[in-house]
N, C-alpha and C positions, 0 to 999 in steps of 0.2 A: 980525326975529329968527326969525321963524318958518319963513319960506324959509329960513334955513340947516340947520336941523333934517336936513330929509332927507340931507343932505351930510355933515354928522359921520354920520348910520345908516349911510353906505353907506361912508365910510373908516372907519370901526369893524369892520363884516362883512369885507372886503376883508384888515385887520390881523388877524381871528381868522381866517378861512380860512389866512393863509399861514401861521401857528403852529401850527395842525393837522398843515400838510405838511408843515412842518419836523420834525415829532415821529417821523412814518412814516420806514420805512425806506426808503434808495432799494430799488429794482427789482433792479438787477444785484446785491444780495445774496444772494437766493433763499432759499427756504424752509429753513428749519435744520429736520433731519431728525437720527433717530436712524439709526448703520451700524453694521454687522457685518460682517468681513473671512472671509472663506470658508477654510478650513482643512481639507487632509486631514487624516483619519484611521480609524482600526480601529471598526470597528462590533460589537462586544460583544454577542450575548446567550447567555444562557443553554437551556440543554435538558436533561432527562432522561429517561430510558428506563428502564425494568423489566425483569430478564431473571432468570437464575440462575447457581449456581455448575456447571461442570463440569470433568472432568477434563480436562487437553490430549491425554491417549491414553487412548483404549479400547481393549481389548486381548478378542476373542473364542476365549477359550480353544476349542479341539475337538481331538479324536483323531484322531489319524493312522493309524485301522486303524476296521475295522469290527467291529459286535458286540453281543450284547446288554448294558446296562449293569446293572451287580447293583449301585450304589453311589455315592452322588453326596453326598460328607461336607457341603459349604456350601448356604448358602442365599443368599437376597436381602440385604444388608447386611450378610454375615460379614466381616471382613476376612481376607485371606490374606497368605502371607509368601510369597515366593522356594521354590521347591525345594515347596512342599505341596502334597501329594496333595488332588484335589478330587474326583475320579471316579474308577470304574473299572468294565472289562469282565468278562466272562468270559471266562479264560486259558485254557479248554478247548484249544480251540480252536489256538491261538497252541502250545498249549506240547505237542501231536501233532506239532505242525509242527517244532516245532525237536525233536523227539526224531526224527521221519522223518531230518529233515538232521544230526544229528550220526549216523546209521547210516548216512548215504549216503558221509559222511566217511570212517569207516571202512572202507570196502567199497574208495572210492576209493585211501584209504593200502596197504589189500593188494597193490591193482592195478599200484600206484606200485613196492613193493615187487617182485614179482613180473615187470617189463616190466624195470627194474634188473638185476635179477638175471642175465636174458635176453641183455641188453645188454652186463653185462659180460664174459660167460660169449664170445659170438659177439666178440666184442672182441678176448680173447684167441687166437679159432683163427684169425681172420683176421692175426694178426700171424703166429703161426705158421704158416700156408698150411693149413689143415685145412680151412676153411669157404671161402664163396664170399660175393662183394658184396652179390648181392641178396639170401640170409639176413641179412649184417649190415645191410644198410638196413631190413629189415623189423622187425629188432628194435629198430633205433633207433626208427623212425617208432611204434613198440609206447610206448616209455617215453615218446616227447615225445605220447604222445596221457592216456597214464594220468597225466601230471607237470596237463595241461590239466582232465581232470576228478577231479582234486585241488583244481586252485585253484579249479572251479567247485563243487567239494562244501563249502569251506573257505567261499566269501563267503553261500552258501544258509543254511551254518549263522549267520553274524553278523546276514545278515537276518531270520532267525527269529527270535535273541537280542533285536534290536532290535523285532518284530512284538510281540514279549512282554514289552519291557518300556515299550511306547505302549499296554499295556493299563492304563497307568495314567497318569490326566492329573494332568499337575502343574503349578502355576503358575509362569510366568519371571519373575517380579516382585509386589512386594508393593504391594496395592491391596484397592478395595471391590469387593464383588459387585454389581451393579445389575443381573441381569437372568440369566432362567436360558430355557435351551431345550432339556431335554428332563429326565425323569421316569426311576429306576430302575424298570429291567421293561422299558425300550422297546428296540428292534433300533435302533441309530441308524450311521450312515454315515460315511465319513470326512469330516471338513470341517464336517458339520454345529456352530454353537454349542451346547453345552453353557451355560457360563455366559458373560455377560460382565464385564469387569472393569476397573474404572477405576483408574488406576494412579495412585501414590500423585507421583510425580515433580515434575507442576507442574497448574495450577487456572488455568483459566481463567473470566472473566465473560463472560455468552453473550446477546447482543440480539437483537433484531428489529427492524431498522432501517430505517424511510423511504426512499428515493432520494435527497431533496432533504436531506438530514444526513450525508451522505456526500462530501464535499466536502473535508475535508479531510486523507482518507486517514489514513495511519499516524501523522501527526506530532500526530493529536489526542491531549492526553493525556487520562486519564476518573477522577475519584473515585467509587469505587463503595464503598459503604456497605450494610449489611445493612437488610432492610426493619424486621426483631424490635428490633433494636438500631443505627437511625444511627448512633453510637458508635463501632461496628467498622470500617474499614473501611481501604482501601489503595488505593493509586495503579496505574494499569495503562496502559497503550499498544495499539492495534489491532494484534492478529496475522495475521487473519486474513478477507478480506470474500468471500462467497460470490458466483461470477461470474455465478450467474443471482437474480432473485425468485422469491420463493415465488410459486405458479400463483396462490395463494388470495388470500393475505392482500397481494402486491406488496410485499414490504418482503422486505430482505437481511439474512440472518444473518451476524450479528458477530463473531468472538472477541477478547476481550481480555485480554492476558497479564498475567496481576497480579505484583506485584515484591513478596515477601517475604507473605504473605495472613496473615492470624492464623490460629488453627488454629478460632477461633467461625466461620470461612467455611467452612463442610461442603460437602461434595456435595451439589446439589439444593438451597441453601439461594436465598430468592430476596432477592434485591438489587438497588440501584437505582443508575445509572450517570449520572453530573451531569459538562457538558463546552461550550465556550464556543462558540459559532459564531462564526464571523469572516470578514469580507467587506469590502474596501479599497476598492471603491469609492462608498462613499456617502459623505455627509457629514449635515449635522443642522444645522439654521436655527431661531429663535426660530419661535412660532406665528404673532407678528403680525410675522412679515416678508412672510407667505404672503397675495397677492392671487389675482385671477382675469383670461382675459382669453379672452373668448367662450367662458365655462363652463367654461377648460381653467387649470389651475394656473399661477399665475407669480411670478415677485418681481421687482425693480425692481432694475435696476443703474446703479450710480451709475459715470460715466464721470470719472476725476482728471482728465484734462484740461480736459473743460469743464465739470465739476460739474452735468452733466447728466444725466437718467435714461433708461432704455429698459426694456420690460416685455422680459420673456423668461420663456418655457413652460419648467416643468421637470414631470419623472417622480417622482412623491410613491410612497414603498414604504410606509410607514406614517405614522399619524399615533399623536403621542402627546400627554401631559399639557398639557406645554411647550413643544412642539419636534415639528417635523416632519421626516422622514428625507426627504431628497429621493438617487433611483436614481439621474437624469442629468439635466443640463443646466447644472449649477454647476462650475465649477474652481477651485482651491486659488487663490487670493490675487484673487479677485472681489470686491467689496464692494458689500455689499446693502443696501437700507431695511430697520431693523428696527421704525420708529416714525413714524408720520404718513404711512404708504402710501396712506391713503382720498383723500386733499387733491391726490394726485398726476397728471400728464398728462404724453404723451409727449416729452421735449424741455423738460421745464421743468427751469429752473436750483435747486438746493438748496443747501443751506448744511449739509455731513454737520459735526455734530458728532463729538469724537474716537472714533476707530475704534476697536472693539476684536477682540480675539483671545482664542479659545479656548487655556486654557492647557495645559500639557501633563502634567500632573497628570489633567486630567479628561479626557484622550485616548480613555484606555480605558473611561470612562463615559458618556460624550456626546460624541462625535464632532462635528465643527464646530465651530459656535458653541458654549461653552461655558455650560454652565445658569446660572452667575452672573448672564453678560450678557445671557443671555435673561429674566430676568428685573428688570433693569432696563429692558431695550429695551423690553418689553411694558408695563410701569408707565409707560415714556415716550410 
């Protein structure tokens, strides 16, 4: 009996080995893995900027004459209407000038008078044979020269009129004063500003903006809101981008036209402008989809035909909480490990459990993979 001993130990061990391997799974099943199906979309974030309100036109009042000024009614923040006198010269000046030219008028109307008279007078004897040609050519060429310094005595005097009455500046429209350049008492010049003046018409919100925030041109739309009071605020469009940078600072001045503004958005008030970036081609993968391969980023793609994998390097633009942005090396309907990447080598078979997809609800929030399934992929 004791010689049989060993014989039952050894078909005993023999019957538990094979119920072991029966238990295991075959091989060609391959490792069951968690996948993510790769999906474009919009990449969303946010920016804001600081600027202020200003007007879309400024308007540099100045005279069109020269002169000393004895009178300058506004100040810095007065408001003005249409047709109001803001300054004025001394008319000394001006109104010599137009008394010389309305005598010179006169003098000229005698002449007119007088060369007429001549004219018609030589008119008559040369129909009657009394006179001779070249007396009546001479008196004609006499009236058509006095008829000429008539009309040149005639426009002297309205340019005078007119000299005298640009001794007084008045505003073309109603606006604020923001800024003055020159003082009663001073000689000042034609053209010089006097005051400036920002015209009541339309407001614009005014940045200073980045290079790399400029991207998307006019079609960005901008919430601008008051700093005193977020509360206020109104919707605006880019009007306007300046075609160089600042020397200084390298950022491009902005305008943006605001559509209907309250009236708590003043001139000069400062404000704060919130607006989306947006860039199509990224996409956004759970965190633990993201492995490595010779220190350079990559993830694992899973091949449907043979349910096999292969590393591939991609361009990570950021990382975030949950989810990584990858720049390039993914394309829309790729499908990746997002669970059990550590276990993995090149060419081995997996078992993807079901796929999922970023929904399209969350498009505009998480681009890719969608945060749901990143967070189950990452639990997984």
């Amino acid at each position: 009996m004791i010689r049989f001993v060993p014989r039952l130990l050894l078909v005993a061990s023999v019957a538990f080995l094979a119920g072991c391997q029966a238990e295991q799974p075959p091989a060609s099943a391959g490792r069951p893995v968690g996948v993510v199906t790769v999906e474009a979309s919009v990449l969303r974030d946010a920016a804001s900027l600081t600027g202020d309100i200003q007007a879309r036109k400024d308007v540099d009042a100045a005279f069109r004459v020269g002169g000393r000024m004895i009178e300058r009614g506004v100040n810095v923040g007065d408001r003005v209407t249409a047709g109001q006198v803001i300054a004025k010269l001394d008319p000394a000046t001006e109104q010599n000038a137009l008394t010389a030219a309305k005598a010179t008028l006169a003098a000229a109307r005698g002449d007119v008078a007088t060369a007429r008279n001549t004219f018609d007078r030589q008119d008559r004897l040369l129909v009657q044979g009394f006179t001779t040609r070249p007396r009546f050519d001479q008196a004609r060429q006499a009236l058509e020269t006095a008829q000429s310094r008539l009309e040149d005595a005639e426009a002297r005097v309205e340019t005078a009129r007119d000299r005298l009455r640009f001794t007084e500046l008045r505003a073309d429209a109603a606006g604020v004063v923001t800024a003055r350049g020159a003082e009663p008492g001073e000689v000042v010049q034609p053209g010089r500003m006097i005051v400036r003046i920002a015209r009541d018409d339309d407001r614009d919100a005014v940045f200073d903006v980045p290079a790399g925030l400029l991207a998307g041109g006019a079609d960005v739309r901008i919430r601008v809101t008051l700093v005193a009071d977020p509360t206020v605020g109104a919707e605006g469009r880019v009007r306007e981008v300046a075609p160089e940078a600042d020397p200084v600072t390298r950022t491009f001045r902005v305008r943006v036209a605001l559509e209907r503004p309250p009236e708590a958005m003043r001139l000069g008030a400062t404000v704060n402008g919130a607006f989306d970036l947006r860039s199509s081609v990224v996409v956004a993968i759970p965190a633990s989809a993201l492995t490595s391969s010779n220190r350079a980023p990559a993830v694992w793609i899973v091949d449907p035909a043979t349910s096999s994998v292969s590393l591939r390097l991609v361009d990570v633009l950021r990382f975030e909480p949950n989810r990584v942005v990858i720049a390039q090396g993914l394309e829309p309907g790729d499908v990746i490990v997002s669970a059990g990447v550590q276990a993995l080598h090149p060419g081995q078979r997996v078992k993807p459990l079901a796929p999922q997809r970023s929904s399209s609800s969350e498009k505009n929030r998480a681009p890719g993979a969608s945060a749901g399934n990143a967070a189950r992929e990452s639990r997984g």
